[in-house]
C-alpha positions, 0 to 999 in steps of 0.5 A: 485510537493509539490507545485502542489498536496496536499502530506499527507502521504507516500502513497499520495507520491507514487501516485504521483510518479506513476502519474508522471511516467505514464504521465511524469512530464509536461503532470501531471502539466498541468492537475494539473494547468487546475483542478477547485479546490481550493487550491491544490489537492489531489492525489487522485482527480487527478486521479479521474480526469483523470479517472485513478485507482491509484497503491494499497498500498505498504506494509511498510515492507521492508523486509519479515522476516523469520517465526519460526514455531517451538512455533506453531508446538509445542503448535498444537502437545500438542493440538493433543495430548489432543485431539487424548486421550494422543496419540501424533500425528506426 
């Protein structure tokens, strides 16, 4: 499919594979082949062509890490403890 459609980067790559999955390989290389553009096209043209909304992007982070909230917490009890006259608040 490198050959048919302009792939920049990985999100370009997702689309096609979204396209690909949607229409099936030889239905996306027909229209691809049938679009009047110069050169190959980008993905995007691709789906504007079919009228289509591509997929949102995927965030790159494979796995979400766990948050520490213990700095947080701390530095929010120093604040309530300034602000509520030196009592510290739970």
């Amino acid at each position: 499919m490198d050959d048919l459609i302009r792939i920049k980067n990985e999100y370009d790559r997702q689309t096609v594979l979204w396209l690909r999955e949607r229409l099936g390989e030889q239905a996306l290389n027909e229209v691809v082949l049938r679009m009047e553009v110069r050169g190959r096209p980008y993905a995007s043209e691709v789906c504007r062509t079919l009228g289509l909304t591509p997929p949102p992007r995927k965030r790159a982070t494979p796995r979400a890490r766990p948050l520490n909230r213990a700095v947080g917490e701390a530095y929010l009890a120093t604040i309530r403890g300034i602000l509520g006259g030196g009592h510290m608040a739970a």
